[in-house]
C-alpha positions as CSV (number, residue, x, y, z in Angstrom):
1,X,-257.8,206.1,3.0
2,X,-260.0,203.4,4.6
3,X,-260.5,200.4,2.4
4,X,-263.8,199.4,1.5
5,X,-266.6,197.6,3.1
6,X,-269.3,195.9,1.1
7,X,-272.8,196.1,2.8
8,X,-274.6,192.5,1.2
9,X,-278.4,192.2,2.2
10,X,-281.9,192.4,0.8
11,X,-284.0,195.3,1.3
12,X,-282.9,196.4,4.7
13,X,-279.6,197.0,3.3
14,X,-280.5,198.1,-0.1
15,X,-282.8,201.3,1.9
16,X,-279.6,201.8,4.1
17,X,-277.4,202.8,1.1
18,X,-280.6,204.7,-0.4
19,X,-281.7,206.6,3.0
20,X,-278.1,207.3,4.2
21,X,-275.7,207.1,1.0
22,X,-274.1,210.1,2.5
23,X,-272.6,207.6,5.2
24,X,-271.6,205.0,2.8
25,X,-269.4,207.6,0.7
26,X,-268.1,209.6,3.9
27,X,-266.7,205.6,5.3
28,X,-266.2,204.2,1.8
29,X,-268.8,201.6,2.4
30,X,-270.6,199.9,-0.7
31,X,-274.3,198.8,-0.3
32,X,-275.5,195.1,-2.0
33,X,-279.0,195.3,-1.0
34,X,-281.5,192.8,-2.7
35,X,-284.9,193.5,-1.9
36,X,-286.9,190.5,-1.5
37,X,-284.1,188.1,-1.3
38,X,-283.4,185.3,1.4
39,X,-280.0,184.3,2.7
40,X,-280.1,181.4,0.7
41,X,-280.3,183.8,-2.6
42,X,-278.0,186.0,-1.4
43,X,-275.3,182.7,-1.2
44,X,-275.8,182.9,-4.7
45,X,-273.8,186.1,-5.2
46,X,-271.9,186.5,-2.1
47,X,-268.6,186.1,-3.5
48,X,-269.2,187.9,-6.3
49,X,-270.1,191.1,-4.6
50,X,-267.1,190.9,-2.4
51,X,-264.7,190.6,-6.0
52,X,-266.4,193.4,-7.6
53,X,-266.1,195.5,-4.8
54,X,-263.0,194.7,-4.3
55,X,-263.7,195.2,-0.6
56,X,-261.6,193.9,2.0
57,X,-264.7,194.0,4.6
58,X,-268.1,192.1,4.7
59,X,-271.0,193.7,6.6
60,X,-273.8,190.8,6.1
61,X,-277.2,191.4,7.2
62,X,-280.3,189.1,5.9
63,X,-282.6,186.4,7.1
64,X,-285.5,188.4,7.9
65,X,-287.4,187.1,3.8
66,X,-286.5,183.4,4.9
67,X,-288.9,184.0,8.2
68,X,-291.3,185.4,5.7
69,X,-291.6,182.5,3.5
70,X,-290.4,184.5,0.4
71,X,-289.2,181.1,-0.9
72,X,-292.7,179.5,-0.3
73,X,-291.6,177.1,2.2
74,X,-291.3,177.2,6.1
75,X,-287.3,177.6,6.7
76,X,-286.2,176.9,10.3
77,X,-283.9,178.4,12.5
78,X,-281.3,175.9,12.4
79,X,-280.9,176.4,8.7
80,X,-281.2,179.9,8.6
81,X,-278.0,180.4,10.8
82,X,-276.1,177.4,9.1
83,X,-276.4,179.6,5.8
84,X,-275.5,182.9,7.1
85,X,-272.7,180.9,8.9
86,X,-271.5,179.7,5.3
87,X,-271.1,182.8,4.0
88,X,-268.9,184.3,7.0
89,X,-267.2,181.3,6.5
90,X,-266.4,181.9,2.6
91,X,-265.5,185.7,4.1
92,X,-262.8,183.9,6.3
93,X,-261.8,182.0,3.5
94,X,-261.3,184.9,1.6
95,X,-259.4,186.5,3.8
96,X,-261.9,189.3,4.2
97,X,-262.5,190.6,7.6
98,X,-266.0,190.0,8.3
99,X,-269.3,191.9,10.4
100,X,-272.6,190.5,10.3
101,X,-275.2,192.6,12.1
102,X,-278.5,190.7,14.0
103,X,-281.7,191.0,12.2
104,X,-283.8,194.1,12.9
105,X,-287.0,193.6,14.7
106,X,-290.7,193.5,13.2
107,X,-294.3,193.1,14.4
108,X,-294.7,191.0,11.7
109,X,-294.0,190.3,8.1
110,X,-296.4,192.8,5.8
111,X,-296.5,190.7,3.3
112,X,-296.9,187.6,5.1
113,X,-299.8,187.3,7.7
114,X,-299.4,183.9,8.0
115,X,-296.0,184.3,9.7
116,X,-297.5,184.7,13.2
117,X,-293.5,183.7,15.0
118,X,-291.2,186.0,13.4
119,X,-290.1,187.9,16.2
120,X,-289.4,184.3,18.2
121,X,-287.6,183.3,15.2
122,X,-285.9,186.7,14.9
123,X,-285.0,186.2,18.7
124,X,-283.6,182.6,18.1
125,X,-281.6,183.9,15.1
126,X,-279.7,186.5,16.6
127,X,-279.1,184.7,20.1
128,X,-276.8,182.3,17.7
129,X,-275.5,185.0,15.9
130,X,-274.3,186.5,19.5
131,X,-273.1,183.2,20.5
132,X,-271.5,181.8,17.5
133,X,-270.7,184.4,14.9
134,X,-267.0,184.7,16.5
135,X,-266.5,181.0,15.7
136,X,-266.9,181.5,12.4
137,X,-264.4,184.6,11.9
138,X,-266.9,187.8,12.3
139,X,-268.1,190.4,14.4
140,X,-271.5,190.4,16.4
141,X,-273.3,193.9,15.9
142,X,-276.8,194.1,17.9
143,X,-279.2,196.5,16.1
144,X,-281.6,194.8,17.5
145,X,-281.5,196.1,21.0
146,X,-281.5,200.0,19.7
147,X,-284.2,199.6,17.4
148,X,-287.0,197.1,19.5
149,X,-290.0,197.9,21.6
150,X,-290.0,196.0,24.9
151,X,-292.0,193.6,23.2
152,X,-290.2,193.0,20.8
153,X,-291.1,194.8,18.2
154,X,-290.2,197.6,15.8
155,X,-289.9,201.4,17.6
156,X,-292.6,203.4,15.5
157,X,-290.2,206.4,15.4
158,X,-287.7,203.5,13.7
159,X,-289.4,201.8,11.2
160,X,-291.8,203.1,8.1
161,X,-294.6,199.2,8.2
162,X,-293.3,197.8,11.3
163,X,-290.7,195.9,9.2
164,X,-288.4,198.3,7.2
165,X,-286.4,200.9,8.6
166,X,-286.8,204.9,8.4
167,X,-284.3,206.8,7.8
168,X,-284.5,207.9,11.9
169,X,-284.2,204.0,12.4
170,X,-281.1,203.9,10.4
171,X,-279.6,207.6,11.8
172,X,-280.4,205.4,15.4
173,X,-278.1,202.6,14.4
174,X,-275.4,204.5,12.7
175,X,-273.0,204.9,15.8
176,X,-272.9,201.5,16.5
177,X,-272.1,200.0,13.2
178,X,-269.6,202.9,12.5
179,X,-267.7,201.8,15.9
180,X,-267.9,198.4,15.0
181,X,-266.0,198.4,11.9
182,X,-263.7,200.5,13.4
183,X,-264.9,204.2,11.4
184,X,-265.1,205.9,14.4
185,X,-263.7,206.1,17.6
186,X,-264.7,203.6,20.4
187,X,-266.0,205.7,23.6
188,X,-267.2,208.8,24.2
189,X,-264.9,210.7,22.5
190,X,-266.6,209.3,19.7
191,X,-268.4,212.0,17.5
192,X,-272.0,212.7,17.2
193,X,-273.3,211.8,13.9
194,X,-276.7,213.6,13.8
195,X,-278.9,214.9,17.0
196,X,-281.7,214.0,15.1
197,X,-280.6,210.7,14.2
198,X,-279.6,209.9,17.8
199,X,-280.7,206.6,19.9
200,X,-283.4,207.8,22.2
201,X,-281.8,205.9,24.9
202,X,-278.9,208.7,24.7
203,X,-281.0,212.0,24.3
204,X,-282.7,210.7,27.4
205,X,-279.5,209.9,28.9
206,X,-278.4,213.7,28.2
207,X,-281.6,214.7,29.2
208,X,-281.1,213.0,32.9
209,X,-277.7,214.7,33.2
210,X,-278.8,218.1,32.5
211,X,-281.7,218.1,34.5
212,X,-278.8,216.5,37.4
213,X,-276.6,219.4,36.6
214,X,-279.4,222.0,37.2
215,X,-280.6,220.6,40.7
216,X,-277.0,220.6,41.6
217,X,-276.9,224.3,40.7
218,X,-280.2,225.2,42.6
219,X,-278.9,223.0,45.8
220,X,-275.6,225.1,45.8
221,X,-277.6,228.2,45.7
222,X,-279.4,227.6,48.3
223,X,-276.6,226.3,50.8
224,X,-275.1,230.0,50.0
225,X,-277.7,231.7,50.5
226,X,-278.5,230.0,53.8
227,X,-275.1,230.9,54.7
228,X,-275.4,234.6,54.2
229,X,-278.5,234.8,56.6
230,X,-276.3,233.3,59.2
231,X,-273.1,235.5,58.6
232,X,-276.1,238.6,58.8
């Protein structure tokens, strides 16, 4: 039996293990969400979750209410990342194997008007992750890129206020995180976890090679049927 993973976040987390709970018991994963609370809260009972777990895996994923000023002040980049960076730290320290996933995307912050930069922020915030999160013992997962517009943005089909996911949005990213922390295969061999729930990106992609299979087809029809007429 697979040992368990905590999932520690704020809302985005906590609406993962309520959307999906049938993926957290099927891959023994244990959901921490907080709504509401910023990285620097969460500090407060990182540790904690991980010993009552008793998890030997970390999947962190927050940030998103220190862009939205849910402390009342402005926090910048810079310090955002140096506090998720503490916590993979105290993971490492631990000796608990760590993942920590980028922040989802968001035309803006609903409760928060004000913050007019949070998909720059969001931007800056997971380029370090991608850059940096290895240093500090963990494992880079980009939900990011499934789940944003070209803009950067939220997918409509993904997301519920343009901030928090649906459970479509969370089927979407599913795969990926499952691969990551090693639930499922890596590949294609890799099994399907829901056709609804799929990335677009791959329906299309099936899409394209079934509409490349049938014009395959009609093209080798008509080469033997061309070929009769000449053997008549």
């Amino acid at each position: 039996m697979a040992e368990p993973i905590v999932f520690i976040g704020d809302s985005i987390t906590e609406l993962w293990g309520f959307h999906r709970a049938g993926t957290f018991e099927a891959y023994d994963l244990v959901p921490r969400g907080g709504s509401g609370q910023t990285a620097r809260w969460i500090t407060m009972r990182f540790t904690r979750d991980i010993a009552e777990t008793g998890a030997r895996g970390v999947h962190l994923l927050c940030g998103v209410n220190d862009i939205g000023r849910n402390e009342g002040v402005f926090v910048p980049v810079e310090e955002i990342c140096r506090t998720l960076a503490g916590m993979l730290d105290a993971a490492r320290g631990l000796g608990v194997k760590a993942w920590i996933g980028s922040l989802t995307p968001v035309d803006g912050i609903p409760w928060n008007p004000e913050v007019r930069d949070a998909p720059a922020m969001i931007a800056a915030v997971n380029a370090w992750l991608r850059d940096h999160a290895h240093e500090h013992g963990a494992t880079f997962i980009d939900y990011h890129a499934v789940l944003a517009t070209e803009t950067g943005g939220l997918r409509p089909e993904y997301g519920t206020d343009g901030l928090h996911l649906s459970p479509a949005g969370y089927a979407a990213i599913e795969p990926l995180m499952l691969r990551a922390l090693g639930r499922i295969p890596e590949g294609p061999s890799a099994p399907s976890l829901s056709v609804k729930g799929a990335p677009a990106n791959t329906t299309r992609s099936v899409r394209a090679r079934l509409i490349g299979v049938a014009a395959a087809a009609a093209a080798l029809l008509a080469a033997i049927a061309a070929l009769v007429l000449e053997l008549r």
